[in-house]
Backbone as JSON, one array per atom type, in Angstrom:
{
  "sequence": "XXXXXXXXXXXXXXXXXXXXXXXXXXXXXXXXXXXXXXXXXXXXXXXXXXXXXXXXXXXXXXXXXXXXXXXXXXXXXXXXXXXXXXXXXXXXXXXXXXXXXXXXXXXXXXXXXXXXXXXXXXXXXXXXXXXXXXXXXX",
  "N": [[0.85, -1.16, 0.0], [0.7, 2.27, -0.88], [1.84, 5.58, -0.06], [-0.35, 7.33, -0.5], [-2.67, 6.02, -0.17], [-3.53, 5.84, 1.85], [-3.93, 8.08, 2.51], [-2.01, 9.76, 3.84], [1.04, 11.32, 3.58], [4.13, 10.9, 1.87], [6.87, 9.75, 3.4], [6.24, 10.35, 6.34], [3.96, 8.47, 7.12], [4.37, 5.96, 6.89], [6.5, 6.55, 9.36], [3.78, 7.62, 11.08], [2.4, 4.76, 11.17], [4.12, 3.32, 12.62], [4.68, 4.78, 15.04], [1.97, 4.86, 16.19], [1.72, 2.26, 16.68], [3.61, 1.05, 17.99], [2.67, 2.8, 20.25], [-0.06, 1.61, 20.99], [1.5, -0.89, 21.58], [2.76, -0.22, 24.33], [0.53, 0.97, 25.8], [-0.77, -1.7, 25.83], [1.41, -2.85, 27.37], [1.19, -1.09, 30.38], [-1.2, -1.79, 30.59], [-0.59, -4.15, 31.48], [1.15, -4.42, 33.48], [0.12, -2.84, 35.12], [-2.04, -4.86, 36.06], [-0.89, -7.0, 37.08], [0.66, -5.86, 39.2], [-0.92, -5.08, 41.11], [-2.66, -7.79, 40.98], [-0.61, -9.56, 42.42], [-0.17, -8.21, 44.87], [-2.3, -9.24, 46.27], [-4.26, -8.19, 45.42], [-7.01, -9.37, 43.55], [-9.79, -8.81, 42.11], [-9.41, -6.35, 41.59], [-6.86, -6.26, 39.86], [-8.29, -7.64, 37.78], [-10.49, -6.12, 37.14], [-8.38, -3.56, 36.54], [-7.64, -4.87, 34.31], [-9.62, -5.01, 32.76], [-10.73, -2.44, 32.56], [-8.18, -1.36, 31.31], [-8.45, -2.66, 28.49], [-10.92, -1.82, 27.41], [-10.55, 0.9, 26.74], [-7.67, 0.39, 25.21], [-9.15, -1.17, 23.1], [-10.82, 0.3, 21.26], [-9.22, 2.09, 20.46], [-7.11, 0.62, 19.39], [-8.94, -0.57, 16.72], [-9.54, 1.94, 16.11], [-6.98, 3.04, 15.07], [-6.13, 0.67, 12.9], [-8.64, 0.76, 10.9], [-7.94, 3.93, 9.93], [-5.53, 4.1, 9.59], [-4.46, 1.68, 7.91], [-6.89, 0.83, 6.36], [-7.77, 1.28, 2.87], [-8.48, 5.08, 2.02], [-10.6, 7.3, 1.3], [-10.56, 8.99, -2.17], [-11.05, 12.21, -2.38], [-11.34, 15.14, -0.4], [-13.26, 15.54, 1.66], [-14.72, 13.01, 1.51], [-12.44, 11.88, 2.84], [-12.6, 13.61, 5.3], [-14.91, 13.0, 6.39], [-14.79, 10.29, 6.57], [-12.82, 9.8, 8.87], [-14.56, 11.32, 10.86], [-16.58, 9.53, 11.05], [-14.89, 6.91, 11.71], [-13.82, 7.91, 14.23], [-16.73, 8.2, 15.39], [-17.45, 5.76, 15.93], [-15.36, 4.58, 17.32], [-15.9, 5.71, 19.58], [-18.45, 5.17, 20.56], [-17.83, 2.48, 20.69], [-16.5, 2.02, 22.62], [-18.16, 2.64, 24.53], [-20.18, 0.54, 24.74], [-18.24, -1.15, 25.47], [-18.19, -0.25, 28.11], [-20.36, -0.92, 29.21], [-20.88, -3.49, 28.62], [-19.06, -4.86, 30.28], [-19.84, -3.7, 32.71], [-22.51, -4.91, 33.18], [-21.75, -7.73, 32.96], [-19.32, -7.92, 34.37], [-19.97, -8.01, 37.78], [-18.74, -7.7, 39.89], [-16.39, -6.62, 39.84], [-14.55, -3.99, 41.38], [-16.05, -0.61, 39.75], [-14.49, 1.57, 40.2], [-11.71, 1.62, 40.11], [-12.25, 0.05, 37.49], [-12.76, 2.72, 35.92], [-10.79, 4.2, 36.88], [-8.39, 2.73, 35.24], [-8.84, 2.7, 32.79], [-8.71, 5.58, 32.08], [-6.4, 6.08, 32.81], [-5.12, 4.39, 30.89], [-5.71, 5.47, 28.67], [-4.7, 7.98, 28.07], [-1.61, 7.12, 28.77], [-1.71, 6.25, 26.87], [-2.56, 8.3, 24.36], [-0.39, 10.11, 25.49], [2.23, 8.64, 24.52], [1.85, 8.43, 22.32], [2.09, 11.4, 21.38], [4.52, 11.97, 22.14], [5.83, 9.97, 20.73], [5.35, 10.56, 17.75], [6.67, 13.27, 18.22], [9.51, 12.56, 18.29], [9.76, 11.06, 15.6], [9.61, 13.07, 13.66], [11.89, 14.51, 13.99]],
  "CA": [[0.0, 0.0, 0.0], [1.6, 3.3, -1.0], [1.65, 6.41, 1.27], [-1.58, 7.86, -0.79], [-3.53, 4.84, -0.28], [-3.95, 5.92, 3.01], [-4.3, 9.9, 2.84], [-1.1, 10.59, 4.4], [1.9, 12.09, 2.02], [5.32, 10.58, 2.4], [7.63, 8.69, 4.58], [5.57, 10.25, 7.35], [3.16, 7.38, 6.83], [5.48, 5.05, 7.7], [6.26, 6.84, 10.71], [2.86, 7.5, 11.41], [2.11, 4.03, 11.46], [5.02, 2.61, 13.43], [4.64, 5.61, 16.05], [0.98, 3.9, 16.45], [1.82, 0.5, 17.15], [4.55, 1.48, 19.42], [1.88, 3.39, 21.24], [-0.83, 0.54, 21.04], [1.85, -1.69, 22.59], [3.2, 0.75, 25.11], [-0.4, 0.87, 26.56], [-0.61, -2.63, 26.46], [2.46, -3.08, 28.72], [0.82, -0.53, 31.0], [-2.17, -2.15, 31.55], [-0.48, -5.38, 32.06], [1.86, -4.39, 34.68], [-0.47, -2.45, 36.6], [-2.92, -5.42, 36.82], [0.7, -7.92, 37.47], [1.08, -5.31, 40.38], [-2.37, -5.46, 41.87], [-2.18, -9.4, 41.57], [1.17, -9.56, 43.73], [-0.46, -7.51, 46.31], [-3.7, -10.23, 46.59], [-5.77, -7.61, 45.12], [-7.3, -10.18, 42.5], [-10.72, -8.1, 41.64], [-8.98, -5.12, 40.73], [-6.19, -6.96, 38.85], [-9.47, -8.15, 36.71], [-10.55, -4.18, 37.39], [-7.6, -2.99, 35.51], [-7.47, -5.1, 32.42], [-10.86, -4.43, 31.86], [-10.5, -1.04, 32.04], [-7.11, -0.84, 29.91], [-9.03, -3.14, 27.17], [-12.32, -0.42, 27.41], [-9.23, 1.78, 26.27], [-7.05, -0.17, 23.98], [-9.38, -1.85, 21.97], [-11.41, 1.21, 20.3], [-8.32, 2.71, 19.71], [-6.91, -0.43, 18.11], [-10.16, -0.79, 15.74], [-9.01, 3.33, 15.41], [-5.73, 2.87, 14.14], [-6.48, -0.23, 11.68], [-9.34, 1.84, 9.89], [-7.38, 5.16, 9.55], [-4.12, 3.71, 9.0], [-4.37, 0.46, 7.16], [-7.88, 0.65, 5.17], [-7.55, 2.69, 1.91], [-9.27, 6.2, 2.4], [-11.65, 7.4, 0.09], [-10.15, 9.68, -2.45], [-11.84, 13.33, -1.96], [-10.73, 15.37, 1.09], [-14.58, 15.83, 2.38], [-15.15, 11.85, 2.19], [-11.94, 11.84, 4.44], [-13.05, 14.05, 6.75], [-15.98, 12.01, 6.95], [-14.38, 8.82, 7.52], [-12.27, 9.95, 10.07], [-15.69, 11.67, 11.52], [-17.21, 8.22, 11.27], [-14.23, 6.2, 12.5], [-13.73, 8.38, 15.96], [-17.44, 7.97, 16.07], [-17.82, 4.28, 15.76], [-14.26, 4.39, 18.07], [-16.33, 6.33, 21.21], [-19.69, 4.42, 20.75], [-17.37, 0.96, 20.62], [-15.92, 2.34, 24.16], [-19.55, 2.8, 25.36], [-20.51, -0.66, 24.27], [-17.3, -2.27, 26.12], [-18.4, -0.1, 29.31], [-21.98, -1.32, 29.45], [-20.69, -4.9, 28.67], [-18.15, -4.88, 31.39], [-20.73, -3.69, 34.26], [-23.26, -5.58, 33.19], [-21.23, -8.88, 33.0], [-18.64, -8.65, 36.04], [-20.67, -7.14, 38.81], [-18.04, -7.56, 41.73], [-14.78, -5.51, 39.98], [-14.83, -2.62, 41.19], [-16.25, 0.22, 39.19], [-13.98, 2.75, 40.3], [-10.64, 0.76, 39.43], [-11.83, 0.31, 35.64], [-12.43, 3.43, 35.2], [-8.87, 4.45, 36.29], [-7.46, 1.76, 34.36], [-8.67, 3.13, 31.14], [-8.63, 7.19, 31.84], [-4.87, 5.95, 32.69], [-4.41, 3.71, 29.82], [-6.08, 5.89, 27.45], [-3.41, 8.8, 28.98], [-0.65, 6.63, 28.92], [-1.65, 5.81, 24.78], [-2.2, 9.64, 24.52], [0.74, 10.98, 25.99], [3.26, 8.13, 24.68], [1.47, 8.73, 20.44], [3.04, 12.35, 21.15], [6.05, 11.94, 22.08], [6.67, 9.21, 19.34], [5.41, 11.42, 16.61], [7.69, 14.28, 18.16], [10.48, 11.74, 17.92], [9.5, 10.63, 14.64], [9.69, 14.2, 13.22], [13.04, 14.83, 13.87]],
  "C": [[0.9, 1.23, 0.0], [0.82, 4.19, -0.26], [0.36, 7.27, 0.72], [-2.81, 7.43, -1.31], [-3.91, 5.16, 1.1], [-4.47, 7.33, 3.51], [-3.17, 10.09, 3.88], [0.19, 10.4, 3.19], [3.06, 11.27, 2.55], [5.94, 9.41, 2.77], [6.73, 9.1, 5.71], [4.38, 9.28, 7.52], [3.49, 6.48, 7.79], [5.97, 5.02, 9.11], [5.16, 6.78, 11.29], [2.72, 6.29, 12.03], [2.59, 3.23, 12.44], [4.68, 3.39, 15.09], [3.39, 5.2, 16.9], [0.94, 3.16, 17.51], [2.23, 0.57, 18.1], [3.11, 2.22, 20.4], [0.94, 2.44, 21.88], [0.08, -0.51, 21.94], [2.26, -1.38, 23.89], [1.87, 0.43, 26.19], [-0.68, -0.49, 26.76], [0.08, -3.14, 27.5], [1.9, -2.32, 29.88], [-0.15, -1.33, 32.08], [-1.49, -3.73, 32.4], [0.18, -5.67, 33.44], [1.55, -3.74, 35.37], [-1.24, -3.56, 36.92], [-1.27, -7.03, 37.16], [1.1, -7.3, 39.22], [0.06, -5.65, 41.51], [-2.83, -6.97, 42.36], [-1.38, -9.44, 42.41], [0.38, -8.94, 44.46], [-2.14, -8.06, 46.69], [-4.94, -9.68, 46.21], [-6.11, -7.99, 43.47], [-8.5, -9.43, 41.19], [-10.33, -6.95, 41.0], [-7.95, -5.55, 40.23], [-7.47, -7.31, 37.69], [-9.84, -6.77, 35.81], [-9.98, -3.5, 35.6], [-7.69, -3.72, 34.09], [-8.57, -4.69, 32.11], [-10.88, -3.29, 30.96], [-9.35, -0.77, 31.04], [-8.11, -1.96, 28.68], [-10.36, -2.11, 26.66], [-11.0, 0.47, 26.52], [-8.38, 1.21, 24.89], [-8.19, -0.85, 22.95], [-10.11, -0.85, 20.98], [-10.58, 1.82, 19.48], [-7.18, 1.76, 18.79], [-7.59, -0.5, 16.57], [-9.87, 0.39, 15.05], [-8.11, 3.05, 14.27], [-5.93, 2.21, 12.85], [-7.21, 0.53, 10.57], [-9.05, 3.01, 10.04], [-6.17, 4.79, 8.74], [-3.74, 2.91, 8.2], [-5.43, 0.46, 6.05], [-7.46, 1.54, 4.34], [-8.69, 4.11, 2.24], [-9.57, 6.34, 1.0], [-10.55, 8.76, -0.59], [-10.17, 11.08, -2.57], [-11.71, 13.42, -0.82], [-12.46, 15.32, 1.76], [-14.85, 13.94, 2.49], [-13.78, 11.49, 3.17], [-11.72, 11.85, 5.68], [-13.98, 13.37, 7.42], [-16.06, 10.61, 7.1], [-13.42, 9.12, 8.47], [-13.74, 10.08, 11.05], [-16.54, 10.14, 12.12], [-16.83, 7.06, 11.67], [-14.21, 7.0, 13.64], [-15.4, 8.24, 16.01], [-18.0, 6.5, 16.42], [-17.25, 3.67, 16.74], [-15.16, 4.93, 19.71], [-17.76, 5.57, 21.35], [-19.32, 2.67, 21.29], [-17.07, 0.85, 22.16], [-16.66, 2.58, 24.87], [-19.82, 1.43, 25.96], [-19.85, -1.41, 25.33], [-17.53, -1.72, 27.86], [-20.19, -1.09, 29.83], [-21.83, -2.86, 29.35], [-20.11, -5.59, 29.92], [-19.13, -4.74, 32.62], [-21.89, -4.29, 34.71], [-22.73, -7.06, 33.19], [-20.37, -8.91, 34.07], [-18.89, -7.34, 36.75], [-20.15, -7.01, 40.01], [-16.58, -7.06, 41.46], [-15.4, -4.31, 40.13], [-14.69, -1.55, 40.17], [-15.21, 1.49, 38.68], [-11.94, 2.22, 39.78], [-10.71, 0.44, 37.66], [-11.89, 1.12, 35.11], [-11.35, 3.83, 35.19], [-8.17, 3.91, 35.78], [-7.69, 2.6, 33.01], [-8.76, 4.39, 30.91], [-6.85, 6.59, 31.41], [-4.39, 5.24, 31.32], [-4.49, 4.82, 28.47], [-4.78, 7.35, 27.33], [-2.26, 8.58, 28.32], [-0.33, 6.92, 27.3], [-1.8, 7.28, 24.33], [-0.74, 10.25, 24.1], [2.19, 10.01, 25.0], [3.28, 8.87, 22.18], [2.0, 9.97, 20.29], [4.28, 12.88, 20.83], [6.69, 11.08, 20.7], [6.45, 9.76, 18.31], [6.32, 12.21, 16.81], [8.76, 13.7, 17.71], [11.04, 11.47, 16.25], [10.07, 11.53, 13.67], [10.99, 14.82, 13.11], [13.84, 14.16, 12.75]]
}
């Protein structure tokens, strides 16, 4: 797939995409070794807690990435805008979906533990997609 198969120009593509992944795995490691921590210290429910919550987090923005970065984009900047528009909205409805699944299916992790798992994860995937673009850029 060439770099205007995707609607981005360049080698920054390339970066783009790598800067991603790295981020996507980054937050994976996050969540894993906060709920690795929480285990070790016998707290089993919120070890559960946390992955939840980092998967509420990583997986919309997984499903993100793939359809921005990998599907071909439509050729016309207005149907771009409007598949981005329609991927971040498909991406925050998907992150609804995985909350309402989660509280309705395990009714004894605490509440307040998944959501800080996935403000933090989502944070973590945030803050780390910055820096590796800044990186990138140089």
């Amino acid at each position: 797939m060439n770099s205007t198969t995707n609607g981005v120009h360049g080698g920054f593509a390339g970066q783009l995409k790598r800067a991603v992944a790295k981020a996507l795995l980054l937050q994976l490691l996050m969540i894993a070794v906060a709920a690795l921590i929480l285990f070790a210290n016998g707290l089993v429910m919120h070890a559960i807690a946390a992955l939840l919550g980092g998967a509420i987090a990583l997986l919309p923005n997984l499903w993100f990435a793939v359809r921005v970065l990998l599907l071909p984009a439509p050729l016309h900047a207005a149907q771009r805008i409007n598949s981005l528009y329609k991927a971040e909205a498909i991406k925050l409805l998907l992150g609804v979906a995985l909350f309402a699944l989660v509280f309705s299916t395990f009714r004894n992790v605490p509440p307040a533990t998944v959501l800080g798992a996935f403000v933090l994860a989502h944070l973590g995937y945030l803050l780390s997609t910055v820096l590796l673009l800044r990186g990138a850029g140089r």
